[in-house]
DOMIGU-153356 format. One record per residue (C-alpha): residue number from 1; residue in three letters; x, y negated, z. Coordinates in steps of 0.25 Angstrom, whole numbers. Example, Ala and Ser with C-alpha at 12.3 -4.5 7.8 and 13.67 -1.06 7.14 Angstrom:
residues 2
NODE   zalum   fike      px      py      pz
NODE       1    ALA      49      18      31
NODE       2    SER      55       4      29
END
This chain:
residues 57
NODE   zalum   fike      px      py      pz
NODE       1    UNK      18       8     -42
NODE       2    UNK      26      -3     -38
NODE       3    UNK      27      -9     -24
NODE       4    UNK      28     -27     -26
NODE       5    UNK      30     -30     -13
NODE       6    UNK      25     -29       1
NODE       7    UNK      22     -39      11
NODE       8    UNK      17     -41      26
NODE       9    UNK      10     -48      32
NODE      10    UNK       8     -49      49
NODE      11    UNK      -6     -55      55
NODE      12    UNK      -5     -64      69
NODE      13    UNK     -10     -52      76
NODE      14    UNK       1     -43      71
NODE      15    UNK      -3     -33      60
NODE      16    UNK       5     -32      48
NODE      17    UNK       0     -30      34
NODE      18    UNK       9     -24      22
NODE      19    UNK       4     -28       8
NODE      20    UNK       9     -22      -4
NODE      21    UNK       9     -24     -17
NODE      22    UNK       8     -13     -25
NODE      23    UNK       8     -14     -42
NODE      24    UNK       2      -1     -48
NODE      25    UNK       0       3     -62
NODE      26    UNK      -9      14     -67
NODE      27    UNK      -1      24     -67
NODE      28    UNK       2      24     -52
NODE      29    UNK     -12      29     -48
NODE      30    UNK      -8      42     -45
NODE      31    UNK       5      38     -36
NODE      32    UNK      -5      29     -27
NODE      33    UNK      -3      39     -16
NODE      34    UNK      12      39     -15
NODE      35    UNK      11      23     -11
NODE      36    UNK      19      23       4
NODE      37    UNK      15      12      12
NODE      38    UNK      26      13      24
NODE      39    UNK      20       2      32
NODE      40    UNK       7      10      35
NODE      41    UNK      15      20      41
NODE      42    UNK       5      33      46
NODE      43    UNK      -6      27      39
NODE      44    UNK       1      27      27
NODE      45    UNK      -8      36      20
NODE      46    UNK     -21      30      23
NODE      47    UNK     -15      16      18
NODE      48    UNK     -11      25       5
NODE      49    UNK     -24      30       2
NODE      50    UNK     -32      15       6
NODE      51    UNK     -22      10      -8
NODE      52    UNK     -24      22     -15
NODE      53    UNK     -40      18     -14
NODE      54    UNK     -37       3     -16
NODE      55    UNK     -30       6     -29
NODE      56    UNK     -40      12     -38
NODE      57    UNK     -34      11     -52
END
């Protein structure tokens, strides 16, 4: 797994949006869960497993 980069974003209204760009190869199937997303803070688990189900390999 390798992180490219990160980048935020900011609405009018306020709400701030991390996007990252993730490169994965076959062989990272089995380390999807150890992805750490800081920014999501508490709810860091639940944004873990949302990738986890997005990234069916």
């Amino acid at each position: 797994m390798k992180f490219e980069k990160t980048t935020q974003y900011k609405t009018d209204d306020g709400i701030v949006f991390n996007l990252s760009q993730i490169t994965l190869m076959d062989s990272d199937r089995g380390r999807l869960r150890e992805l750490h997303f800081g920014e999501a803070k508490h709810a860091h688990y639940q944004v873990n497993s949302m990738v986890v189900d997005i990234i069916k390999i």
